[in-house]
N, C-alpha and C positions, 0 to 999 in steps of 0.2 A: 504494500500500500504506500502512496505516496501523497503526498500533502506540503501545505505551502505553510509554517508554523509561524511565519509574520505577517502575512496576510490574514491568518485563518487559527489565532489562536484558541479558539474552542476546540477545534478539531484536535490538534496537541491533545489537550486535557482527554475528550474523547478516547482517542487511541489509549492513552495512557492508562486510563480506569479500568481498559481491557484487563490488564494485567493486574491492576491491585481494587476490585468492585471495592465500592465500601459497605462494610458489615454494616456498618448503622444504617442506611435507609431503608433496612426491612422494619425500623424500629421508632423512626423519625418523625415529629409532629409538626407541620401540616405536610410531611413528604418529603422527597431526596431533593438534598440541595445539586445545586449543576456541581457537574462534574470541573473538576481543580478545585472548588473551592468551598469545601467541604467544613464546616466549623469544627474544626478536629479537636480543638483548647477552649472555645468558648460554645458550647455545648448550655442550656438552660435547663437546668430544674427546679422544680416548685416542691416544695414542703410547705404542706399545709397553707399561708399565704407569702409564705416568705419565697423567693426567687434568688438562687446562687448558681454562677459558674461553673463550668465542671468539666474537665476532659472525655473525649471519651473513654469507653473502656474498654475496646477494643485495640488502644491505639499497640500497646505495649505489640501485638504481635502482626500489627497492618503491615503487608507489605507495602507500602506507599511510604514506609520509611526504612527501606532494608536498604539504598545506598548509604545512610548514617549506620548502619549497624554494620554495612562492609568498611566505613572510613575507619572504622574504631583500632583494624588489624590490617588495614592494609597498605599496602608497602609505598605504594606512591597516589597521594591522593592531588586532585586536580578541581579549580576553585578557582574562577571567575572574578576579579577587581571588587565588584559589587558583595558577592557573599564575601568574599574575605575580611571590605569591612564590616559590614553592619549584620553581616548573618547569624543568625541563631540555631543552633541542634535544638528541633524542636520536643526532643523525645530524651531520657537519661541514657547514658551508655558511660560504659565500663570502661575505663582509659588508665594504663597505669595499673591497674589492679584496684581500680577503686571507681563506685559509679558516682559522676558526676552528670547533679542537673543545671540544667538552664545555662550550657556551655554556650560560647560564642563560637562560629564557624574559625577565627583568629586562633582560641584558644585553642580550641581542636586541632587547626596544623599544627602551632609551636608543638604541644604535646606529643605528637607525631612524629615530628619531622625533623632530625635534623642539620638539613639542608634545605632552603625555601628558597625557588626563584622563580621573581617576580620579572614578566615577562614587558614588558612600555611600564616602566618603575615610573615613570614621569608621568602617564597616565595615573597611574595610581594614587599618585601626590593630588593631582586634578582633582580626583574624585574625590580624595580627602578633604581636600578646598570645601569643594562642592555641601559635601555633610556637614561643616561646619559654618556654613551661610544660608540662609533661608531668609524668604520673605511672604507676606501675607497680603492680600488685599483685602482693607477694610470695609471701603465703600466700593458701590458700583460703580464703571459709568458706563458699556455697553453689555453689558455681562452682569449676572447676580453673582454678590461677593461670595465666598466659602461662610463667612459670617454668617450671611441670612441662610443658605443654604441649610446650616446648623440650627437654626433657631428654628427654623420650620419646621424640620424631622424632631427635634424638642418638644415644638409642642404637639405634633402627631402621636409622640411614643408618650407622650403624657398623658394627650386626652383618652388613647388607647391603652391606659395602663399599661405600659412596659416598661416602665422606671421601677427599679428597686424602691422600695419605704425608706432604708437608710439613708438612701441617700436628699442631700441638702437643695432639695426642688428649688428653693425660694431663693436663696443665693445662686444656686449655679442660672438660675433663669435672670435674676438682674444682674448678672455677669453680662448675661450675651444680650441682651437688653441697652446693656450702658455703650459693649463694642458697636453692636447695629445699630443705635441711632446718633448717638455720638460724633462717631467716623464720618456717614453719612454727611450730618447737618456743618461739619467742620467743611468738607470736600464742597459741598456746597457753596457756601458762605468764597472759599478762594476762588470756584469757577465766576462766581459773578462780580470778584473782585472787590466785598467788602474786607477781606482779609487779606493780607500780602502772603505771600510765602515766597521767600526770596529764589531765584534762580540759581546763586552759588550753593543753596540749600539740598543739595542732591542725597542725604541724607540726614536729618535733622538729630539728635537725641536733644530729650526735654531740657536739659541744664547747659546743652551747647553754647547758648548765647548771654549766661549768665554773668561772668565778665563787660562783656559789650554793656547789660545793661545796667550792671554797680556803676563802671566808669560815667555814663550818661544819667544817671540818676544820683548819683551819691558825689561824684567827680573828685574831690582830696580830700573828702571824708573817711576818717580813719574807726575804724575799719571798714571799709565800703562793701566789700563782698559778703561780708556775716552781716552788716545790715542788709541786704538784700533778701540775704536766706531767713531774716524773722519776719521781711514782708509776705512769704510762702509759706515759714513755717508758724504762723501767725503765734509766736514769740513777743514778749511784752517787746516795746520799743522805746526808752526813757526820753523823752526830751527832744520830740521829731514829731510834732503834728501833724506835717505833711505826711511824713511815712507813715504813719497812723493809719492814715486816711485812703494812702496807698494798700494797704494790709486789711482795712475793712471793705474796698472794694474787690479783693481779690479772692479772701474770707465767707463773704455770702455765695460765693460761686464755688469754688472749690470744696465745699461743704455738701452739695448734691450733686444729684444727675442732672448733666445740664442738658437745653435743647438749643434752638438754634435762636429765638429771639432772646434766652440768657445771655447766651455768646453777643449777641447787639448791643444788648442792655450795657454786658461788661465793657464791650467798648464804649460805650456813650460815657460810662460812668467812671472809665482811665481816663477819657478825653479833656473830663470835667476835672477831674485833680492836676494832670499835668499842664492843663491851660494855665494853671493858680501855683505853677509847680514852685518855691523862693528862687532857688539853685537852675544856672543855667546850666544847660540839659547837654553842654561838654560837646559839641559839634568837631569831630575828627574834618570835618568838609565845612569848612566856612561859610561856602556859596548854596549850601540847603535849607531853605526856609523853615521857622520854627514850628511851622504848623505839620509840614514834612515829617521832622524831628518828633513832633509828638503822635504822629499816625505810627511812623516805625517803633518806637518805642511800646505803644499802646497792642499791636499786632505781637511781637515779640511779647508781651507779658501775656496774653493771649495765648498763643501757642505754648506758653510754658505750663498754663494750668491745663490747658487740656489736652497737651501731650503727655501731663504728667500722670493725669486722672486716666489715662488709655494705658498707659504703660501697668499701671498699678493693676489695673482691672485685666491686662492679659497676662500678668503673672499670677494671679491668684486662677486665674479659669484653667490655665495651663494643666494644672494638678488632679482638675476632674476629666480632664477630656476622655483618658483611656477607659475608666469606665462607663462613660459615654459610648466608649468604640464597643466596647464590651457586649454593650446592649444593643448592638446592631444599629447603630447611628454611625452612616459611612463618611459623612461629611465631618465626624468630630475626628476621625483618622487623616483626612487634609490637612487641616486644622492644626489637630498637633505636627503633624510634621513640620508644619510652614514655619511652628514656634519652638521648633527643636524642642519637643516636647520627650521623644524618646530618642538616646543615642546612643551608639554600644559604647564600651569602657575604654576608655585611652587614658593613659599616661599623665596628662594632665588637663582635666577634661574643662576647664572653663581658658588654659593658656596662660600666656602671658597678661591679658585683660585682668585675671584674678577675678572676673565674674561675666556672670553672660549679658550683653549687650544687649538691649530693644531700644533700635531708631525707630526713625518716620520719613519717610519719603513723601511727594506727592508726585505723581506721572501723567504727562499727557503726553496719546499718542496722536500725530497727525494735528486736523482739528477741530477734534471729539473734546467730551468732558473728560477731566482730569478726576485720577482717583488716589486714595488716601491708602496706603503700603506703610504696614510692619514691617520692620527689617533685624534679625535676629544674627548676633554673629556670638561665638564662640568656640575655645577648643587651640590646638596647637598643631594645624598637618602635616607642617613640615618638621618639626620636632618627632610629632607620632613616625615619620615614616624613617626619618633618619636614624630613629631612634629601636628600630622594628625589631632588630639582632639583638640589640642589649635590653632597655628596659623592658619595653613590653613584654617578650618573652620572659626576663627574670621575673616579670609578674604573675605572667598568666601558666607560665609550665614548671618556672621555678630553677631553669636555666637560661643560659646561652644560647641561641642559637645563627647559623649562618645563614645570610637571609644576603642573596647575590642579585642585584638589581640589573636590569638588560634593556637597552635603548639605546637611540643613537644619537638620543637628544636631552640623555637624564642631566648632562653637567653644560648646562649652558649659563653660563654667568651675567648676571641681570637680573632672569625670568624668572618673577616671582610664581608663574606655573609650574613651570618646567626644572628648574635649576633642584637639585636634589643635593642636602646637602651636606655629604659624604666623598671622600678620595675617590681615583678610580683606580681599581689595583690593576686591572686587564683593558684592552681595547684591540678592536682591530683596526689599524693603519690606514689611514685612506691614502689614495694617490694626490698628487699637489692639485692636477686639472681635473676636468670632468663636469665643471661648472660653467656655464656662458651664462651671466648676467646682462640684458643689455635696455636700454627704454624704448619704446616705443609707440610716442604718442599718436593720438589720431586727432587730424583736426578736422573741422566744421569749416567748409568754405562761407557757410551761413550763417557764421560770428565774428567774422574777420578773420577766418584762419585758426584761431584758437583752440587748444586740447581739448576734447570733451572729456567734461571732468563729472565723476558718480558720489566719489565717495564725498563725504560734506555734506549732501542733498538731505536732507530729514525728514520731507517729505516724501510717500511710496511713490502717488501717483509719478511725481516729476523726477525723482529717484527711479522707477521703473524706464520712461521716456530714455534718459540720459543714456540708459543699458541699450535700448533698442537703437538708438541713432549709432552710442558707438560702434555697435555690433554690424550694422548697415555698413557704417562706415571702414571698417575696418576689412572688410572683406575687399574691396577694389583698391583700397592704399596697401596694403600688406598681405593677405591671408592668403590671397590667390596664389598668387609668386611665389610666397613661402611655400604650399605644399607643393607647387607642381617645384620645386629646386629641389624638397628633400627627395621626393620622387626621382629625379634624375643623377641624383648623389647615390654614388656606388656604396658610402660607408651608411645611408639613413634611409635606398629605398625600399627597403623591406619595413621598415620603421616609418614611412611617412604617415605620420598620422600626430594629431594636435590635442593638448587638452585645455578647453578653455572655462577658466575660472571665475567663478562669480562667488557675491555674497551669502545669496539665499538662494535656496530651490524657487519663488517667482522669479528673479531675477537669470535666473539659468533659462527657466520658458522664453522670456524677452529677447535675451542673445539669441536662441533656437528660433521663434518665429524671425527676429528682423535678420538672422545671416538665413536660413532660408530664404526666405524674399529675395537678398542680394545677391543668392546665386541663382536666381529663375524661377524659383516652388515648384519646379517639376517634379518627377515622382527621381528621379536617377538622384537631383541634387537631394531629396528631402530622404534618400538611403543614406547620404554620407554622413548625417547628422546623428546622435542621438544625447539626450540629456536626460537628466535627473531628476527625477519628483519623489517625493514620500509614497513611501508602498501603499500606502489607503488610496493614491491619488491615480494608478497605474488602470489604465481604460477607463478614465473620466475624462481628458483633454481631450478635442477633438481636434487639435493640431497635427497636422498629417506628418510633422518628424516622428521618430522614435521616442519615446520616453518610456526609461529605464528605471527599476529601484533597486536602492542603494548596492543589494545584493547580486546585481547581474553585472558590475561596472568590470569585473573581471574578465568577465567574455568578451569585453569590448578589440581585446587584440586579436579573435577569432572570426570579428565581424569584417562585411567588407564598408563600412562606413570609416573616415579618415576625421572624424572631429566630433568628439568627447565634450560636452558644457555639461559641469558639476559644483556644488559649492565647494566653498575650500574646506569647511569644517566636517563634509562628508569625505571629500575625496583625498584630504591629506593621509589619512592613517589608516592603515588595515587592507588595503586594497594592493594585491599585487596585478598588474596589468602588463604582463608578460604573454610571449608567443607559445602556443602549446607545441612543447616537446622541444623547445629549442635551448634549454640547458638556463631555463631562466634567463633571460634575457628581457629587456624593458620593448614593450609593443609603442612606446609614445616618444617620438625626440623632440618635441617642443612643448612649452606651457606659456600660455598668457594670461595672464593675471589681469584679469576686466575691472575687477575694483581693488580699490586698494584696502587691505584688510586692517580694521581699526576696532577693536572690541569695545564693547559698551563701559568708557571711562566709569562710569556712575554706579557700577556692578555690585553686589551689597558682598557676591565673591570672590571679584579683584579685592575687596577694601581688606578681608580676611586675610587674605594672600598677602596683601601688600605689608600687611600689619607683621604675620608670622614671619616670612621671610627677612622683613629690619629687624625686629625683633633677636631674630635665632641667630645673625650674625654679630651681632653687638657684645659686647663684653660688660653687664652693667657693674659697677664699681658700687664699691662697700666693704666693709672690714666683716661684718656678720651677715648670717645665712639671710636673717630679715632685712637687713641694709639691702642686700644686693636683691631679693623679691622686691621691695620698694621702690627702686631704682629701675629693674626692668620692666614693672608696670606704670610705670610712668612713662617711660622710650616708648611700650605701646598702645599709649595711650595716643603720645606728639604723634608716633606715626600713621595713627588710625582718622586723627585731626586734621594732619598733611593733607591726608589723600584726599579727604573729602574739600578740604577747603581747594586741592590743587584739581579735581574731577572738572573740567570744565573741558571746552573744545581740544580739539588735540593741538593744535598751532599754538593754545596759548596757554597751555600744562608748565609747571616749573621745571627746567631740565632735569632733576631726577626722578618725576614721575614718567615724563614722555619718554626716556630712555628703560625703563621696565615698559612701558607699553610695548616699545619697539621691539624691545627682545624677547616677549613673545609672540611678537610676528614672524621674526625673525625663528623662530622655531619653529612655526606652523609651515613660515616657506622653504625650510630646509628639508622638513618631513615629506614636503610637496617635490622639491625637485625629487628627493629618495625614490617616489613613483616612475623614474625614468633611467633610476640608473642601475636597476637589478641584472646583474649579468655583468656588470660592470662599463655602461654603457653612456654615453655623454647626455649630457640634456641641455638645452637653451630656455632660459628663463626671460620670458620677455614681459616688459613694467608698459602695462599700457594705460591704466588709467590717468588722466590729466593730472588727479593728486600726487602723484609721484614725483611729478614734475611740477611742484609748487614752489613759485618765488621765494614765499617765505621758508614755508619748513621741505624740502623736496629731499627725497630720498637719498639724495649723493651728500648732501649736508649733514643727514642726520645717521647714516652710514660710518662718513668720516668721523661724526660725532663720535657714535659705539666704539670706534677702535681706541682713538685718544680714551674712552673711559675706561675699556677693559686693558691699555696698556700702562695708563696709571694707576690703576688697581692692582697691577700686577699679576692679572688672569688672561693676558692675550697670547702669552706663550703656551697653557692650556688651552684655548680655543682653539689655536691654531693645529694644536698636534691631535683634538677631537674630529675639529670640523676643515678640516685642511680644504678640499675642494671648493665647497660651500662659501666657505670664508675668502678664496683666493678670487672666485668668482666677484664674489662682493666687493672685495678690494680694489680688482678692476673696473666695477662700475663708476665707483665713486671716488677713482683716483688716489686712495689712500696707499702713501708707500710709508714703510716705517723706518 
C-alpha cells in the first residue's frame, strides 16, 4: 500500500492502527476516538459526581508503544530534532535496571547512549531558539484571537458540565474575561489613534519606559525612579501633591477591570494633572510642543497600567491552562504553548534573564487593523546545546556523554542562529574555489533605467508586482543567454539548469507566471519551468507551469525542465538535487537570488537568540558566584534592550545588530550554494535583486564590513579554513583583500 503521509495524514494514523487496534474503543463513551489520536493519558472517569483523569489501562501492554519498549535495549536509537527536545516516553520503562517515569525522549538517549550525533547541530540550536520564544495574539483583527477561541469552549464545557467542581470556575473565567476584552479595547483605542504606541516599540515590556518617564516627570528629583514606582505602586508619597494626584488617577484604574471608555477617562484624567503639572516635563527635543509632551507622556502611563494589568493576568491563567487541556478544551493547548506554559527541562530553564519575560507587541499587516501580541521569551539555547555532552547529561543520566555535532554551517561567527558554540575538533577541507559570487541587477527601462528592487517593499500587493516585473525582466536581459551558454559549455551542459530564489512560496508563483509569459506561455516553454507551493496547495493553481511540493524538489535533476523557483527557507536545507546515478553530482550550476533575504528584525526569536548568544560569550565579572549571576543578568538584560531598541529597518540597525542579521544570511546563502556543489561541483551565485545593490547599505559594503569584523575579532582565520570556497567567492565580490 502506498500513501502520501503529508498530504494525507489521516491515512498514516489509518494504516498504523492496523497494526496496534486500540483495546479501549470496544469500551469507550460516546465511541472510538479517530485513529492517532487516541486519549491514551487523559482518559475521564466519574465517581459518583466527582470526574478524575486516568490512563488507560491497557496502555502498559499497547503495542502502539513497543518502539519505546524496543529504545529501552537497543543498541542504536534514532530521534528526530523535535522529539529530542521536547519529547516525552509517554509510558514507564526500565533503563539502567531501574523503571523510570515520565522520562524525556533527551533523557532516554543520554541514558542510552554513549555516543550522540546530532546530524545540522545548527539546526538544532534553531529549534532551540524556536522553544524558547513564543508569542500570542491577544486581540483580533482579521482572525478570532486563540483568547476568545478559549473563552468560548469555557463556557461550552461549563454550560455543559464538563468542568471538574474543584476547580476555581470564577477566577479562571475572569482570567480570560480581563485577557479578551482588555486586549481587544487597548488594540482598538491605537487602531483609531486615541493611543500612540510608538513605532520603535516592536516589542514593548510594561516597565520599559519607566526611566523615560521619572526623567520627564520627576526631572533632578532625587530619587526620581522610586518616586515613580509609589505613583504605580500606590505607596504613601510625602510632600508631592502633584504626584498624589498623579497616583490617585492611576489608582482608580488599576484597581479593576478596565474597559475601553476607562482607558479615555484615564486619559482625560492624566491630561488634566499634567496640564497643572509644577515641574517642567524635561523635553530631550526642545522643538516638541508641551501639549505633544503631555499626550506622550499620558499614553506611556497608559500602557504601563494596562500592560501591567495583562501581564499579571496571563501569569496567573498560565497555571490553569493544562487542566483546561485536560478537559478536552483544544484551544487552552494553543494557548499554553504560545505562553510557554509547558517546557521540557534544560539546564537553566529561565537563562540568563533569571526569569521569564512577557512583552507586548502591536502588529499591523498591510492595511488591515493592527492586533495586540504577547511575546514570551525564556531559557538558554545556546548554553543548552553547547552544553548537551557535559551538563545536561550529568543531569539527566548522571554522566558524560559525547555528543559530536555535524554541519557545514555549525561555526559560523556572528550568527546568532547558527554559530554553535563549541571548538571544532574535525572538519573536512574545502577547496579555495568553487564559488562565483557575482550581481546582477535588472533594470526597468520604465524608471529610468533603475534596479528593480523587492526586498524593502512591505507591502504584498506591490511586493508581489516588483517579483513579476523582475522576473519578466530578467529573462530577455540575462536568463536567456545564461542557459543556452551553460548548454553549450562542455564542463555545465549536462548541468544547464537554474534555481531561482525567492522569499515566499506567493512570490515563487509570481517569478513562475511573469518568466513564463517572457518566454511565450507555450506549452514547450511552461515544461521548463517548475516551482514550489505548500503540499495543501498542489492541484489548486490553475497556472499551467508545474508546481511542485516541497518533497518532489529532488526529482527536479530527473526532469526535462531547466528552471527550478523555490523559497530560500525551503530550498536551502535538506534537498539534495543531484543527477541519478551519476556518483552524486549537483543537477543545478546556477542560483539567483530574486530577493534579497532579510529576516523579520522584530522576531520575539531573533531577540532570544540575540540575547543568549551576547550573553554566552561574555565573561560577567564579580568576585562571588552571586556577583557574577548579577552581573550577567544585567548584560542580558542591555542586550535584550539593544535589540529591541536597535529592531528597526535594516539600513538603519546599529552596526552590531545589522552584522548578526547578515551573518545569518550569510549562512542560509552558503547552505544555498551547498545545493550545487554535491559531487564536488562549481556553482555561480548570482545577486539580482536591486537591494543588493543599494547606495547606502549594498552588499559589497556590508561584505567588506563582515570580514574587517571577523578579522578583528580574530575568527576570520576560522572562517576561512571552515568556509574557504564560500568565503573566497564572497571576497571576490566585494573586493575584500586582506
Amino acid at each position: 500500500m502506498k500513501y502520501d503521509a503529508e498530504t494525507d495524514p489521516p491515512t498514516r494514523s489509518h494504516l498504523n492502527s492496523l497494526f496496534h487496534p486500540c483495546q479501549l474503543s470496544a469500551y469507550a463513551d460516546p465511541g472510538p476516538h479517530e485513529p492517532g489520536r487516541e486519549p491514551c493519558f487523559q482518559l475521564h472517569c466519574r465517581i459518583g459526581k466527582k470526574r478524575e483523569t486516568v490512563s488507560c489501562p491497557f496502555a502498559a501492554g499497547c503495542t502502539k508503544f513497543d518502539s519505546f519498549r524496543r529504545a529501552a535495549s537497543a543498541e542504536i536509537l534514532v530521534v528526530n530534532h523535535a522529539a529530542f527536545l521536547v519529547g516525552k516516553v509517554p509510558i514507564p520503562l526500565t533503563v539502567d535496571g531501574q523503571e523510570v517515569y515520565k522520562m524525556t525522549v533527551m533523557e532516554l538517549v543520554f541514558r542510552r547512549c554513549g555516543v550522540v550525533l546530532v546530524d545540522e547541530i545548527d539546526l538544532l540550536q534553531s529549534r532551540a531558539i524556536g522553544q524558547s520564544a513564543r508569542q500570542l495574539q491577544l486581540s483580533g483583527d482579521r482572525r478570532v484571537s486563540p483568547v476568545h477561541e478559549l473563552l468560548d469552549e469555557f463556557e461550552h464545557a461549563r454550560a455543559d458540565d464538563k468542568l471538574p467542581e474543584e476547580l476555581r470556575v470564577d477566577r479562571l473565567r475572569r482570567h480570560l474575561h480581563v485577557v479578551g476584552t482588555l486586549a481587544p479595547e487597548l488594540a482598538d483605542l491605537i487602531n483609531r489613534g486615541d493611543v500612540t504606541w510608538s513605532q520603535r516599540d516592536k516589542m514593548r515590556l510594561p516597565r520599559s519606559r519607566d526611566a523615560w518617564l521619572a526623567e520627564r516627570l520627576f526631572g533632578d528629583t532625587s530619587p526620581k525612579i522610586d518616586r515613580l514606582g509609589s505613583v504605580f505602586d500606590r505607596e504613601p508619597i510625602a510632600g508631592d501633591a502633584d504626584a498624589e494626584k498623579l497616583q490617585a488617577a492611576v489608582a482608580q484604574f488599576s484597581q479593576r477591570d478596565l474597559d475601553e471608555v476607562d482607558i479615555l477617562k484615564l486619559r482625560y484624567e492624566l491630561m488634566s494633572v499634567l496640564k497643572a503639572w509644577p515641574r517642567p516635563l524635561h523635553l530631550r527635543r526642545s522643538k516638541v510642543p508641551k501639549a505633544t509632551a503631555e499626550a506622550e507622556i499620558a499614553d506611556a502611563v497608559i500602557l504601563r497600567v494596562v500592560l501591567s494589568s495583562l501581564e499579571r493576568v496571563l501569569g496567573g491563567l498560565r497555571y490553569q491552562l493544562t487542566t483546561l487541556e485536560q478537559h478536552e478544551l483544544e484551544a487552552a493547548g494553543r494557548v499554553r504553548d504560545a505562553l510557554l506554559g509547558y517546557v521540557p527541562w534544560t539546564p537553566s530553564p529561565f537563562g540568563p534573564l533569571g526569569h521569564r519575560v512577557i512583552g507586548f507587541a502591536f502588529r499591523r499587516h498591510g492595511d488591515g487593523p493592527g492586533a495586540l501580541h504577547a511575546q514570551v521569551l525564556r531559557g538558554d539555547p545556546h548554553g543548552l546545546i553547547a552544553g548537551l555532552g557535559d551538563v545536561a547529561a550529568l543531569a539527566l543520566a548522571g554522566r558524560q556523554r559525547v555528543v559530536l555535532g555535524l554541519s557545514a554551517t555549525a561555526w559560523f561567527a556572528g550568527s546568532p542562529q547558527s554559530h554553535v558554540l563549541c571548538q571544532v575538533p574535525l572538519l573536512q577541507p574545502d577547496r579555495l574555489e568553487g564559488v562565483t559570487v557575482q550581481p546582477v541587477p535588472v533594470r526597468d527601462a520604465d524608471c529610468d533605467g533603475k534596479a528593480v528592487r523587492v526586498s524593502g517593499e512591505a507591502h504584498l500587493p506591490q511586493r508581489l508586482e516588483r517579483v513579476t516585473r523582475l522576473s519578466f525582466l530578467m529573462w530577455e536581459q540575462f536568463l536567456r543567454d545564461h542557459l543556452s551558454s551553460l548548454a553549450m559549455d562542455g564542463s555545465t551542459k549536462e548541468r544547464a539548469r537554474v534555481l531561482l530564489v525567492t522569499g515566499s512560496y506567493r512570490e515563487a508563483r509570481s517569478a513562475a507566471a511573469a518568466l513564463s509569459r517572457a518566454m511565450g506561455g507555450s506549452a514547450d516553454a511552461n515544461r521548463r519551468i517548475w516551482y514550489v507551493v505548500c503540499a495543501s496547495e498542489v492541484g489548486r493553481d490553475p497556472l499551467d507551469v508545474r508546481a511542485i511540493p516541497p518533497r518532489e524538489i529532488k526529482s527536479f535533476g530527473a526532469s526535462e525542465a531547466d528552471v527550478l523557483i523555490a523559497p530560500l527557507s525551503v530550498v536551502a536545507r535538506g534537498h539534495n538535487i543531484v543527477f541519478p546515478g551519476a556518483q552524486g553530482r549537483s543537477a543545478i550550476a546556477s542560483i539567483f537570488v530574486l530577493v534579497r533575504p532579510v529576516p523579520p528584525t522584530d522576531d520575539v526569536a531573533r531577540a532570544i537568540a540575540h540575547m543568549s548568544y551576547e550573553t554566552n560569550q561574555a565573561a560577567p565579572a564579580g568576585d562571588t558566584v552571586t556577583a557574577r549571576m548579577h552581573a550577567e543578568r544585567r548584560h542580558a538584560e542591555k542586550c535584550l534592550r539593544e535589540f529591541f531598541q536597535g529592531a528597526v529597518k535594516f539600513g538603519d540597525m546599529p552596526p552590531k545588530l545589522r552584522h548578526a542579521v547578515l551573518c545569518d544570511v550569510l549562512v542560509e546563502m552558503a547552505q544555498l550554494a551547498g545545493r550545487c556543489r554535491r559531487g564536488g561541483t562549481d556553482v555561480r551565485l548570482y545577486l539580482v535583486d536591486g537591494a543588493f545593490h543599494d547606495d547606502h547599505v549594498g552588499w559589497k559594503w556590508l561584505v567588506q564590513e563582515a570580514f574587517q569584523k571577523w578579522k578583528k575579532a580574530g575568527d576570520l582565520a576560522g572562517m576561512e579554513r571552515l568556509h574557504r570556497a564560500f568565503l573566497h567567492g564572497m571576497a571576490v565580490f566585494a573586493g575584500w583583500k586582506d
